[in-house]
C-alpha positions in Angstrom: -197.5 -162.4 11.9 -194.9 -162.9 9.3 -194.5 -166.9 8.9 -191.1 -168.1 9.1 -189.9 -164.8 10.1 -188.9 -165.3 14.0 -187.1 -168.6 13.1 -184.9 -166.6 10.3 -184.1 -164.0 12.1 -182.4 -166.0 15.0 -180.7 -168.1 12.5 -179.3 -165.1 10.9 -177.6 -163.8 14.1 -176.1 -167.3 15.0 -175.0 -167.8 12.0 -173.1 -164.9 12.5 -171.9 -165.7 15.8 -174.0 -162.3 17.0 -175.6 -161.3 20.6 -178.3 -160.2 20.9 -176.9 -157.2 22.9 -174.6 -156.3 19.7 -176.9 -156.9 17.0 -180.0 -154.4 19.3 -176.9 -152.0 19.5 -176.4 -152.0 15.8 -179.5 -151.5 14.7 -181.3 -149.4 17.6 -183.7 -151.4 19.8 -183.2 -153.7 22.9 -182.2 -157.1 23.6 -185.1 -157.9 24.6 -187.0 -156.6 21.9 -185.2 -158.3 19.7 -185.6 -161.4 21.7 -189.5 -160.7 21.0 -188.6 -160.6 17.5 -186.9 -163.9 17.5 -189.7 -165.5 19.7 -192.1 -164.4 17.2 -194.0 -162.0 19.9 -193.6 -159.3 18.0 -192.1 -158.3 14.4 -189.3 -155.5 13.8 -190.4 -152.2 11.8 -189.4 -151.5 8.3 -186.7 -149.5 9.2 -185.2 -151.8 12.3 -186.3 -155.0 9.6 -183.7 -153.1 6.7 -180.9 -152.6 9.4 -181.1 -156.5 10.1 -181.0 -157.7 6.6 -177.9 -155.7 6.3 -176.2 -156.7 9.3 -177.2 -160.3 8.6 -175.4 -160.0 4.6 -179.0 -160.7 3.3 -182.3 -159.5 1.8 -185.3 -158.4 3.2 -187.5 -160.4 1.0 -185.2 -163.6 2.7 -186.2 -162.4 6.0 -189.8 -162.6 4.5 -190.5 -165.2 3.2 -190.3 -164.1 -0.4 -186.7 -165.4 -1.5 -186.4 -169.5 -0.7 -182.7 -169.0 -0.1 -180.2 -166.2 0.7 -179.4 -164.2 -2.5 -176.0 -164.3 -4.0 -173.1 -163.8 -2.5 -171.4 -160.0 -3.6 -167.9 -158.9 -4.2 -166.4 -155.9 -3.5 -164.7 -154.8 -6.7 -163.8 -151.0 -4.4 -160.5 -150.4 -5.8 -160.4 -152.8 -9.1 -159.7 -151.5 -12.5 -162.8 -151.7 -15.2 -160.4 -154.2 -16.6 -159.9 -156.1 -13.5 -163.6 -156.3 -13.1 -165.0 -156.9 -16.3 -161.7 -160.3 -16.1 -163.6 -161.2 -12.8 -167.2 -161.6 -14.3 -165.3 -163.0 -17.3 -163.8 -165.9 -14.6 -166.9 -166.7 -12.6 -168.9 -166.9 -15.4 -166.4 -169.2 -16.7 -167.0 -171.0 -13.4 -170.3 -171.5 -13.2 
């Protein structure tokens, strides 16, 4: 049993505001083998573990254990000149 992991995973999908009939839809399995996952009766595959990590915005290695804290936050730069990007890594790292 992976410590820690049944208490981040339910986290994740409140956080989120998520079912568990939505996020099960999403990523292939059923409510209430998610709701296994959550109680810590059972623990997701690889492949069902990667589909929750990006539906919940976050890393595996969060959802392990490995990572203390959620990794950074991202921006979507789809669309944005390599001008306009390279003046947005220019500003936050002015910001930080």
């Amino acid at each position: 049993m992976i410590k820690g992991l049944a208490t981040k995973l339910k986290k994740k999908r409140q956080e989120l505001d998520l079912s568990r009939k939505i996020v099960a839809d999403n990523i292939g399995i059923s409510a209430s083998t998610l709701a296994d996952y959550e109680n810590g009766y059972g623990e997701p595959s690889l492949k069902a573990l990667m589909k929750l990590a990006t539906l919940y915005k976050c890393s595996t290695d969060y959802l392990l254990g490995i990572e203390k804290a959620s990794p950074q936050k991202s921006i979507d730069v789809t669309g944005l000149s390599s001008e306009q990007i390279r003046a947005l890594q220019k500003f936050i790292d002015s910001i930080k």
